[in-house]
C-alpha positions in Angstrom: 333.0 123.3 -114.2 336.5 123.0 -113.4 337.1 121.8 -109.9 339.5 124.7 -109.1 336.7 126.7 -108.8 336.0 124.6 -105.3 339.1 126.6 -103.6 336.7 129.5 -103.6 333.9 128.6 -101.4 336.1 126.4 -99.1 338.2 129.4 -98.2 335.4 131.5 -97.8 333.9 128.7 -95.6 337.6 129.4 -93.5 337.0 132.7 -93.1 333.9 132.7 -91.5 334.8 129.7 -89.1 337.7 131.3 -88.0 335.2 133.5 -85.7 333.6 130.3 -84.5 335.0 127.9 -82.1 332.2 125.0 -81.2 332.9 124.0 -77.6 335.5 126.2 -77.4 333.8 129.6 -76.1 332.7 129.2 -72.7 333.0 132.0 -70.0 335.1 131.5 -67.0 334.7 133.8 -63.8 332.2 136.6 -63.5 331.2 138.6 -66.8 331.8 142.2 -66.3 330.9 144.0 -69.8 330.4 143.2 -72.9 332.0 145.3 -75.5 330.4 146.0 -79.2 333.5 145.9 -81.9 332.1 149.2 -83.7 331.7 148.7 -87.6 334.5 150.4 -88.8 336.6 148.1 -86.5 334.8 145.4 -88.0 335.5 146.5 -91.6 339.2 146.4 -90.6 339.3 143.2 -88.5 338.2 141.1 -91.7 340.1 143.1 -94.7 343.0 140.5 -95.1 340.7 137.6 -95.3 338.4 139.8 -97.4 341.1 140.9 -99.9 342.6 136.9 -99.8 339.2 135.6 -101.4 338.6 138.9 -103.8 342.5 138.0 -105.2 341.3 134.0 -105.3 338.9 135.1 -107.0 340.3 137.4 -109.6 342.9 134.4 -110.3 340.0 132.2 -110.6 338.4 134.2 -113.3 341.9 135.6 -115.0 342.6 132.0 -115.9 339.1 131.0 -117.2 338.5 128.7 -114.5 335.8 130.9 -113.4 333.4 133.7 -115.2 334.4 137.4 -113.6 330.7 137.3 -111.9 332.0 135.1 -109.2 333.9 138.5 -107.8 330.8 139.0 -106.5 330.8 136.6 -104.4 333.4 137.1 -101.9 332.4 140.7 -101.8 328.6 139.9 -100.5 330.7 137.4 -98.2 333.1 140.5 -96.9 330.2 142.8 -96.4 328.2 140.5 -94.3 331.0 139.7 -92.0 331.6 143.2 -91.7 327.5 143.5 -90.9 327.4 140.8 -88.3 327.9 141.9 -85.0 330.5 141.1 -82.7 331.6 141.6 -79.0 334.5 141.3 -76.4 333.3 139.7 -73.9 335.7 140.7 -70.8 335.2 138.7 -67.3 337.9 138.8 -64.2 339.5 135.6 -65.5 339.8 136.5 -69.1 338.2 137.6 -72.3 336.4 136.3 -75.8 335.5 137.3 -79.3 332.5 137.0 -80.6 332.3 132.8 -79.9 336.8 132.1 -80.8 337.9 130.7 -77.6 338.3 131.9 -74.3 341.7 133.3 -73.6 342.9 134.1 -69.6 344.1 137.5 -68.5 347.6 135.5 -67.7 348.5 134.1 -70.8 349.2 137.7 -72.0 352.3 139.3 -70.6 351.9 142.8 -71.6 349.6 145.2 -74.1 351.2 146.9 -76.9 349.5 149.8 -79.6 348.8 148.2 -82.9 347.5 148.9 -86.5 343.6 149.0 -85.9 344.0 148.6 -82.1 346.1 146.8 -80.0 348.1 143.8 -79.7 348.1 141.6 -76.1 351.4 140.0 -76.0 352.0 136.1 -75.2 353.5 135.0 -72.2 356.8 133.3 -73.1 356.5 134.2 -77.3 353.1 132.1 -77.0 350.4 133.4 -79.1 348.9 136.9 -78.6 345.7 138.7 -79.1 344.6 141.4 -81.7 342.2 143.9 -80.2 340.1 146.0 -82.8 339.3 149.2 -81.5 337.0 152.2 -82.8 339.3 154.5 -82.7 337.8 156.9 -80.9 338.9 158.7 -77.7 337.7 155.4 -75.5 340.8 153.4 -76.7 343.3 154.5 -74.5 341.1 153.8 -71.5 340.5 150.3 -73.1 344.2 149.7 -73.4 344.9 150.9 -69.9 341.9 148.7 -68.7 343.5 145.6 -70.3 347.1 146.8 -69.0 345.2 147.0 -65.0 343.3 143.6 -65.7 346.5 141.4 -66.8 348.2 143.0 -63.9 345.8 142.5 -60.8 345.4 138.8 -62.9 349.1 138.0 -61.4 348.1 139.3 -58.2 345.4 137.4 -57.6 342.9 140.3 -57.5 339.9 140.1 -58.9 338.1 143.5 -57.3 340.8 146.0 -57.8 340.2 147.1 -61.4 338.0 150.0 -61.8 335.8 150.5 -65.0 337.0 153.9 -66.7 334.4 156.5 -67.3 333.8 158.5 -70.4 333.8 162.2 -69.7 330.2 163.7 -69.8 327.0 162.5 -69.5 325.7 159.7 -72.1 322.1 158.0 -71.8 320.1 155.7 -73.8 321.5 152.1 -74.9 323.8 151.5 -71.9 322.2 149.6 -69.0 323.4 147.5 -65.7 321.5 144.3 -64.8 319.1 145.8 -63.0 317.3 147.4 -65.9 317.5 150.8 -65.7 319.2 153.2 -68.1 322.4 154.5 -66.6 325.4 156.4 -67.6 327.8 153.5 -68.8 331.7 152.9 -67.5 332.6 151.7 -70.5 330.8 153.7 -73.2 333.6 155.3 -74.9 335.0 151.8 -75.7 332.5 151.7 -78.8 332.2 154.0 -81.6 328.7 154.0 -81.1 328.5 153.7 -77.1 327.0 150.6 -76.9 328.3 148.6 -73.8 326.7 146.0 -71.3 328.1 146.4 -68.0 327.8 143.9 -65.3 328.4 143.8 -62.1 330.9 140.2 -61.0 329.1 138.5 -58.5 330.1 138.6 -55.2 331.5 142.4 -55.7 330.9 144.8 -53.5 329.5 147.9 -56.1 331.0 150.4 -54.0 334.3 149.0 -54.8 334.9 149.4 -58.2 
């Protein structure tokens, strides 16, 4: 077998750490929802590493260092990234994807529209965030949530940001700690509804 064939599964192996940061992914402050990335967004969010391994793999084979089944293989490895669920998981001190690091609401200096979402800005040109969004008529809300969080983050206020709500009526997989089905704040976020709200400890519900 010739041993350029190994660039293959390392990459691959890249691609799927790159979502995964060991010791790296703990929560700081008070969780208040947890966000599902829809699977559209998902599909989006791992296209460039996707299409990096098919075209590794199409030079692999091209040059007969490879037979053209091994194609296959970084497709079954795109279409179960895209499969795998994965949240945001917002707090009042920052947020996180999926289980990357933990990132502070002020080491982003402003939220700007972006090709499959958004972009959150570094302070100082330091290194920003990409926020995949569904698409659907949640985003804006999203974006202006972010855009309220950074900014009460400078302030020092943790207990000013309210948690938009979706116009109409939506019951079934949203719920609040207690147990009991509710009409989620933060349903339109996903393409298919799916949000965890919490409530901060030490908040006073009526507030937000």
């Amino acid at each position: 077998m010739n041993a350029l064939v190994l660039i293959l599964p390392v990459l691959i192996v890249l691609t799927w750490a790159r979502w995964v940061r060991p010791g790296q992914s703990r929560l700081e402050g008070s969780r208040v929802a947890t966000v599902p990335i829809p699977i559209l967004a998902r599909a989006r969010m791992h296209l460039a590493a996707g299409a990096l391994t098919v075209a590794v793999a199409v030079t692999l084979a091209s040059v007969d260092a490879a037979p053209w089944w091994i194609l296959a293989v970084p497709a079954v490895s795109y279409i179960l990234q895209v499969l795998v669920p994965i949240d945001y998981t917002l707090t009042d001190i920052g947020l996180r994807l999926g289980w990357t690091g933990f990132h502070r609401w002020t080491e982003f200096a402003a939220v700007r529209r972006a090709p499959g979402g958004a972009r959150l800005i570094g302070v100082q040109r330091g290194r920003g965030m990409h926020v995949w969004l569904s698409g659907s008529r949640g985003d804006d809300e999203f974006i202006h949530f972010l855009k309220q969080m950074i900014r009460d983050a400078y302030k020092g206020d943790r207990t000013s940001v309210p948690l938009p709500v979706p116009p109409g009526p939506r019951r079934g997989r949203w719920f609040v700690d207690d147990g009991d089905q509710a009409v989620s704040r933060m349903s339109a976020f996903a393409g298919d509804g799916s949000v965890t709200e919490r409530t901060p400890a030490g908040i006073d519900p009526a507030r937000r």
